[in-house]
Biopython code that builds the backbone (N, CA, C, O; Angstrom):
import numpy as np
from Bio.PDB.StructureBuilder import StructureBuilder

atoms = [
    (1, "UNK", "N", (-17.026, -2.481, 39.528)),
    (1, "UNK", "CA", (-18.255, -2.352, 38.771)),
    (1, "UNK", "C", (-19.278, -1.540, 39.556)),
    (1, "UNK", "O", (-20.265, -1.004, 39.052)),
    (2, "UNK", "N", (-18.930, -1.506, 40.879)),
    (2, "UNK", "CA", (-20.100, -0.721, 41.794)),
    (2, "UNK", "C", (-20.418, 0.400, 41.514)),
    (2, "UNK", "O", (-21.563, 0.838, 41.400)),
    (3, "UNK", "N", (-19.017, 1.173, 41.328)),
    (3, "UNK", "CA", (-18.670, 2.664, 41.000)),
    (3, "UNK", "C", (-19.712, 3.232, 39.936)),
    (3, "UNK", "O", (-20.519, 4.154, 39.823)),
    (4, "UNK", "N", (-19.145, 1.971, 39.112)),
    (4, "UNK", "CA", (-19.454, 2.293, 37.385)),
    (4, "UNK", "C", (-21.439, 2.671, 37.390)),
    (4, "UNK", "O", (-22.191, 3.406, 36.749)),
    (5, "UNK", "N", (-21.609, 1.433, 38.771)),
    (5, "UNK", "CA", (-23.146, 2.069, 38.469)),
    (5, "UNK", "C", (-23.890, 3.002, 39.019)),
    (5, "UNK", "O", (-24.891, 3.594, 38.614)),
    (6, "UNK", "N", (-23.100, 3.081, 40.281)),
    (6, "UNK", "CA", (-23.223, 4.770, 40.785)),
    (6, "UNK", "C", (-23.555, 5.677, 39.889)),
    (6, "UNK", "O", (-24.658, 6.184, 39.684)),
    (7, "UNK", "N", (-22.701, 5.829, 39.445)),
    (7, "UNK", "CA", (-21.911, 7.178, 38.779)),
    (7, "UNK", "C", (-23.040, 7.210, 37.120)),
    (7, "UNK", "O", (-22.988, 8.105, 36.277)),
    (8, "UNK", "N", (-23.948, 5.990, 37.067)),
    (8, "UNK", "CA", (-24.290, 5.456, 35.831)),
    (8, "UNK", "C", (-23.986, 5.923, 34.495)),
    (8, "UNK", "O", (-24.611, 6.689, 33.761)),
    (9, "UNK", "N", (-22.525, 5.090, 34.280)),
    (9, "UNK", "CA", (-21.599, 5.319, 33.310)),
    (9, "UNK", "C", (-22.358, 4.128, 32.145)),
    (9, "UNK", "O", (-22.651, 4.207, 30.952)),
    (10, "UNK", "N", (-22.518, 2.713, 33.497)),
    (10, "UNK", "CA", (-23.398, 1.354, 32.527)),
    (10, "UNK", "C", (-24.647, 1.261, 32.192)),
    (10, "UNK", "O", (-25.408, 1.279, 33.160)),
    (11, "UNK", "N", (-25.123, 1.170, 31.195)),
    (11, "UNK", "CA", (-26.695, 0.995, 30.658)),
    (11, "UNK", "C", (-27.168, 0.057, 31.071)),
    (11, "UNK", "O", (-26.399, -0.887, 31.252)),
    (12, "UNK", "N", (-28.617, -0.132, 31.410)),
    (12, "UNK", "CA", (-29.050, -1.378, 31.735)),
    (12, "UNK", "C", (-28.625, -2.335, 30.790)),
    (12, "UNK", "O", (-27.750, -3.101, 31.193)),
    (13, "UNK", "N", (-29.131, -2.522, 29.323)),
    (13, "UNK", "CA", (-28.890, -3.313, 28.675)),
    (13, "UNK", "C", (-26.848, -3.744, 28.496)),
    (13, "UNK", "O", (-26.355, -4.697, 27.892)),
    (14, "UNK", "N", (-26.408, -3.069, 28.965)),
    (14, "UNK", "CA", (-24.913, -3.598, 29.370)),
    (14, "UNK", "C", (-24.914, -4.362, 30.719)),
    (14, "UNK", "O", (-24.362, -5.454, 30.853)),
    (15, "UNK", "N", (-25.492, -3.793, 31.589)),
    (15, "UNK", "CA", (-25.707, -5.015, 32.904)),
    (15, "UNK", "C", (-26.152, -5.833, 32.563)),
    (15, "UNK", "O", (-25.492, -6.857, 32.743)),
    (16, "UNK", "N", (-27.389, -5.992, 31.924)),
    (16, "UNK", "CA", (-27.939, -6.925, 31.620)),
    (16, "UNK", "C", (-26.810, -8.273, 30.900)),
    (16, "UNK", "O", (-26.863, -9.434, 31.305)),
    (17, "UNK", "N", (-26.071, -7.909, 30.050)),
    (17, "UNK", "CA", (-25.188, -8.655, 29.288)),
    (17, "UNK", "C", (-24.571, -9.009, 30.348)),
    (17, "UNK", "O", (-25.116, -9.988, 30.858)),
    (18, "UNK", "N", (-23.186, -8.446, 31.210)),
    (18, "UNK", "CA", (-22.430, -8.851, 32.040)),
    (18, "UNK", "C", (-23.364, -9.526, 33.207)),
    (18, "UNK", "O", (-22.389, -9.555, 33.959)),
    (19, "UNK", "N", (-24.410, -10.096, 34.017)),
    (19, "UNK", "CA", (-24.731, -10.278, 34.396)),
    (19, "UNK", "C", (-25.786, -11.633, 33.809)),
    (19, "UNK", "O", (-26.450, -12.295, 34.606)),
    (20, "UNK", "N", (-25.796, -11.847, 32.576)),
    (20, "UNK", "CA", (-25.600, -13.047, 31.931)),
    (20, "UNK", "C", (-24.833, -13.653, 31.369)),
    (20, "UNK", "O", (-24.984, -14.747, 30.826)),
    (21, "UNK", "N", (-23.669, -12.828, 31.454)),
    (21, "UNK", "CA", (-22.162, -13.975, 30.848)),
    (21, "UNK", "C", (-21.470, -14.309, 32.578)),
    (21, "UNK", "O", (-20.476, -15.036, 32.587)),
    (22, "UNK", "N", (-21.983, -13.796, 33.959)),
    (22, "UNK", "CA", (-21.745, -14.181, 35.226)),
    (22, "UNK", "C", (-22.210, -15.183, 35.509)),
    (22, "UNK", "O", (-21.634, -16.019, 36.205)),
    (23, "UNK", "N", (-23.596, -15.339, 34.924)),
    (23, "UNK", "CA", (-24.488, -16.356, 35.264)),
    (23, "UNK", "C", (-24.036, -18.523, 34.784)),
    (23, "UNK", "O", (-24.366, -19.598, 35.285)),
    (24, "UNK", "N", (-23.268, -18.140, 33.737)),
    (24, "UNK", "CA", (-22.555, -19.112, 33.346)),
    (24, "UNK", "C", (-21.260, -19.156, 33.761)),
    (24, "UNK", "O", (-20.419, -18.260, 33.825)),
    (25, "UNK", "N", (-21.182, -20.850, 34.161)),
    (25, "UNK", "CA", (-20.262, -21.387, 35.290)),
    (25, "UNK", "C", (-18.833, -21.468, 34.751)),
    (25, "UNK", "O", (-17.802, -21.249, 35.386)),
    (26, "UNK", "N", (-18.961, -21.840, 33.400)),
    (26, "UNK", "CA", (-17.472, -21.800, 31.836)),
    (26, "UNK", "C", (-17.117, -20.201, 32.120)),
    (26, "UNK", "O", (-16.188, -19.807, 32.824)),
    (27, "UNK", "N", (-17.976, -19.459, 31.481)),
    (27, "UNK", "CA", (-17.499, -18.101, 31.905)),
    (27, "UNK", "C", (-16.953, -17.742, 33.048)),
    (27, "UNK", "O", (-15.766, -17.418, 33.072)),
    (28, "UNK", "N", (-17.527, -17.741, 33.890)),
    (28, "UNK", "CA", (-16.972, -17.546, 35.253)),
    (28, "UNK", "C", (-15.915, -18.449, 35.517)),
    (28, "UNK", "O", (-15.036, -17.874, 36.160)),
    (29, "UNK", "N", (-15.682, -19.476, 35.309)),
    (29, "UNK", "CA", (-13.931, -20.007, 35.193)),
    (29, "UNK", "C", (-12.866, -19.608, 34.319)),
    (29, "UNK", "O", (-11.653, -19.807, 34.396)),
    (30, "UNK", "N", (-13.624, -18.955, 33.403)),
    (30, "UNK", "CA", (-12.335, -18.067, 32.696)),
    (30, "UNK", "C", (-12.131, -16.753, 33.177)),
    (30, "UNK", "O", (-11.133, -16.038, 33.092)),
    (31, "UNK", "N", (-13.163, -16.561, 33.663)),
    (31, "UNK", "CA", (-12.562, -14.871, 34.587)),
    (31, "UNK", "C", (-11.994, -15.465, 35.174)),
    (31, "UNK", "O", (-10.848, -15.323, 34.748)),
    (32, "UNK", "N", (-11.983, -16.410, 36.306)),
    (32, "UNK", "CA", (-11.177, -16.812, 37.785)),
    (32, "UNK", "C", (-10.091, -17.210, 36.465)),
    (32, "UNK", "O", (-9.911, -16.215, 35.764)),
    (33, "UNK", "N", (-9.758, -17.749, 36.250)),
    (33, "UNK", "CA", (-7.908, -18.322, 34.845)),
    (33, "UNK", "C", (-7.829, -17.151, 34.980)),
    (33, "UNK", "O", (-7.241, -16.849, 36.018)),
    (34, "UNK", "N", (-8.414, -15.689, 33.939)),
    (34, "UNK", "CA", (-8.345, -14.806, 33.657)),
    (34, "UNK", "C", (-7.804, -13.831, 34.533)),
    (34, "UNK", "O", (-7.126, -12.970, 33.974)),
    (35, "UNK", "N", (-7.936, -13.740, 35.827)),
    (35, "UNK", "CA", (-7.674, -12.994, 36.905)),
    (35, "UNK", "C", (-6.624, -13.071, 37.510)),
    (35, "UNK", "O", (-5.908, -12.161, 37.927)),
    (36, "UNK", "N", (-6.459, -14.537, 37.596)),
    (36, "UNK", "CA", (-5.187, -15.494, 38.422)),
    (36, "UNK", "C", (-3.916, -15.345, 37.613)),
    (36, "UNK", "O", (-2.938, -15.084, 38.312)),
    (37, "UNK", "N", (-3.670, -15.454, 36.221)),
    (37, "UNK", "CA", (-2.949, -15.174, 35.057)),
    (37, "UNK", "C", (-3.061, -14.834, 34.105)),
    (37, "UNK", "O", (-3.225, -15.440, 33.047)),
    (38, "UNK", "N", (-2.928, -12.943, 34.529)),
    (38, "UNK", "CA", (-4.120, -11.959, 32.913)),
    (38, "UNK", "C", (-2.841, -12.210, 31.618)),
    (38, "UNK", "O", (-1.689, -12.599, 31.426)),
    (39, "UNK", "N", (-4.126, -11.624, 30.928)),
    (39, "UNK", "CA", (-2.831, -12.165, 29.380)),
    (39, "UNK", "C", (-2.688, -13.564, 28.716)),
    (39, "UNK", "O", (-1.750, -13.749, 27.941)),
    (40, "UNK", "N", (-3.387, -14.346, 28.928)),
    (40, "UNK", "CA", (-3.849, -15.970, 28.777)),
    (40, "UNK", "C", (-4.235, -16.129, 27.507)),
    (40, "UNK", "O", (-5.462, -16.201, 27.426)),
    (41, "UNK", "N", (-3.623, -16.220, 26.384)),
    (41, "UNK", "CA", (-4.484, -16.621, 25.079)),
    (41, "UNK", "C", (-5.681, -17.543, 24.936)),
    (41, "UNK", "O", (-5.372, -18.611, 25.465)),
    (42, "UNK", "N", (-6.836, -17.591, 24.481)),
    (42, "UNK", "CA", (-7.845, -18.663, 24.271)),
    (42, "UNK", "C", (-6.975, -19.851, 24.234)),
    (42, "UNK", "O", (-7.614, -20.569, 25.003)),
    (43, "UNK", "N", (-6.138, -20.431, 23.937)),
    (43, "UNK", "CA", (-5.674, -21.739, 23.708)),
    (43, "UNK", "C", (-5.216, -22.089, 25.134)),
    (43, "UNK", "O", (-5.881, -22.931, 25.736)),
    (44, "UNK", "N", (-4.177, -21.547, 25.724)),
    (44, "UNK", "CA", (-3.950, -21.650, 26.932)),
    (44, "UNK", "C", (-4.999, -21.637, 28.141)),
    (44, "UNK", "O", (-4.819, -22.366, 29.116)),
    (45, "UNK", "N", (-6.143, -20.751, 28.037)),
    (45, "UNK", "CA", (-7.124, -20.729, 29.169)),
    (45, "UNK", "C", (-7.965, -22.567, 28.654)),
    (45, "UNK", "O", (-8.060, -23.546, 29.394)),
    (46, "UNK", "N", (-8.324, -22.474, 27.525)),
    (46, "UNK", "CA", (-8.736, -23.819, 26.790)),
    (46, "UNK", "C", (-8.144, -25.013, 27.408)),
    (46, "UNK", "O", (-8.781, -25.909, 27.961)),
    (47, "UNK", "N", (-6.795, -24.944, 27.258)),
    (47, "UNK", "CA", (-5.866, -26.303, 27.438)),
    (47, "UNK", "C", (-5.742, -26.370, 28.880)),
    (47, "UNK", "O", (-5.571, -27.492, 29.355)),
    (48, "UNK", "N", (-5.806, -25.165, 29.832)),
    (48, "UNK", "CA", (-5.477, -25.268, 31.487)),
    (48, "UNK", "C", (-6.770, -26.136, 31.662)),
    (48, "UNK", "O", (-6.652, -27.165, 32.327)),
    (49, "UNK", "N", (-8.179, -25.774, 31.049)),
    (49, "UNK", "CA", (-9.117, -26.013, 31.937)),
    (49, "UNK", "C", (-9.506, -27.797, 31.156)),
    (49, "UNK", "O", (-10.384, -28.471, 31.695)),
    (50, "UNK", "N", (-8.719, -28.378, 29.857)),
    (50, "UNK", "CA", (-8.777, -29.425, 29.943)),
    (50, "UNK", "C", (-7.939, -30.043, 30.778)),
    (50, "UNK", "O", (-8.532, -30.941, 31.375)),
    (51, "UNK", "N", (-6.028, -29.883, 31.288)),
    (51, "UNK", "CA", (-5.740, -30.659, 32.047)),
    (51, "UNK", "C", (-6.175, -30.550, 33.557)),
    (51, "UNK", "O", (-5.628, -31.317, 34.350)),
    (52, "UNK", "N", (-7.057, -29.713, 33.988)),
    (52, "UNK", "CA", (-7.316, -29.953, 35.495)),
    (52, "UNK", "C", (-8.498, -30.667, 35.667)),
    (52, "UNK", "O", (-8.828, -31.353, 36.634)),
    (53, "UNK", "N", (-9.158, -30.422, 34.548)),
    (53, "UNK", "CA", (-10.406, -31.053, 34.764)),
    (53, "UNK", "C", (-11.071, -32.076, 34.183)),
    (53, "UNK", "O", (-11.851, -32.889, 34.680)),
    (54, "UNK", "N", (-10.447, -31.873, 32.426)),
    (54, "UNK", "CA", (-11.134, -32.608, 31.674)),
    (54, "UNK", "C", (-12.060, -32.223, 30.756)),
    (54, "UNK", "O", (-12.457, -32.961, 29.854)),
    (55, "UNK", "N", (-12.502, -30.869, 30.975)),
    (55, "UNK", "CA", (-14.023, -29.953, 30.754)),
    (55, "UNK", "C", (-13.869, -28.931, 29.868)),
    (55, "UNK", "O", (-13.746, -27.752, 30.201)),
    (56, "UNK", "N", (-13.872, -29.463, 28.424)),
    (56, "UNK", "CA", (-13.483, -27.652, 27.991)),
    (56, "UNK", "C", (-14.381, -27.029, 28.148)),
    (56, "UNK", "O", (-15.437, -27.367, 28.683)),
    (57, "UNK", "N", (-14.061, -25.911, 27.654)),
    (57, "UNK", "CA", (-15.116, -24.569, 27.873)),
    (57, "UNK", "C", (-15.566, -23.966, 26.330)),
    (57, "UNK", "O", (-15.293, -22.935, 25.714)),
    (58, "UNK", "N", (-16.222, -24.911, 26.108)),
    (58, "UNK", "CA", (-16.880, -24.372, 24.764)),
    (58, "UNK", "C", (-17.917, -24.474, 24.823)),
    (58, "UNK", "O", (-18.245, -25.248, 25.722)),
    (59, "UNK", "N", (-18.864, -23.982, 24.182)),
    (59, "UNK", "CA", (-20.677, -24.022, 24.316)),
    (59, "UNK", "C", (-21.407, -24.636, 23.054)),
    (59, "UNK", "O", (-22.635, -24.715, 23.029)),
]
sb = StructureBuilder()
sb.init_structure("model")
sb.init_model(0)
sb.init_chain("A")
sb.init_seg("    ")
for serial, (resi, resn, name, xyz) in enumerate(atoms, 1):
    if name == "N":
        sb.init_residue(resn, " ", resi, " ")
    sb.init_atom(name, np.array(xyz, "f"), 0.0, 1.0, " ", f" {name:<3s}", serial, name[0])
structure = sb.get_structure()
């Protein structure tokens, strides 16, 4: 993402977005699922983060 703002390919109002879907802790555990095993359907990232934790990730 560093590059991207170098080079300013990203609009503020696009940082702005990604830098409030970072800010939330659900989100940011589905990037980390997301990263660890790309290709994860919503149901599967859903169902991992009820059996480890208990916690879905819905808002």
């Amino acid at each position: 993402m560093i590059g991207l703002l170098h080079k300013g390919v990203m609009k503020d109002d696009q940082l702005d977005l990604i830098f409030k879907a970072l800010s939330d802790s659900a989100r940011r555990r589905i990037i980390d699922r997301l990263s660890k095993k790309p290709g994860q359907s919503l149901f599967e990232v859903c169902a991992a983060s009820i059996a480890e934790g208990g916690v879905a990730l819905s808002h």
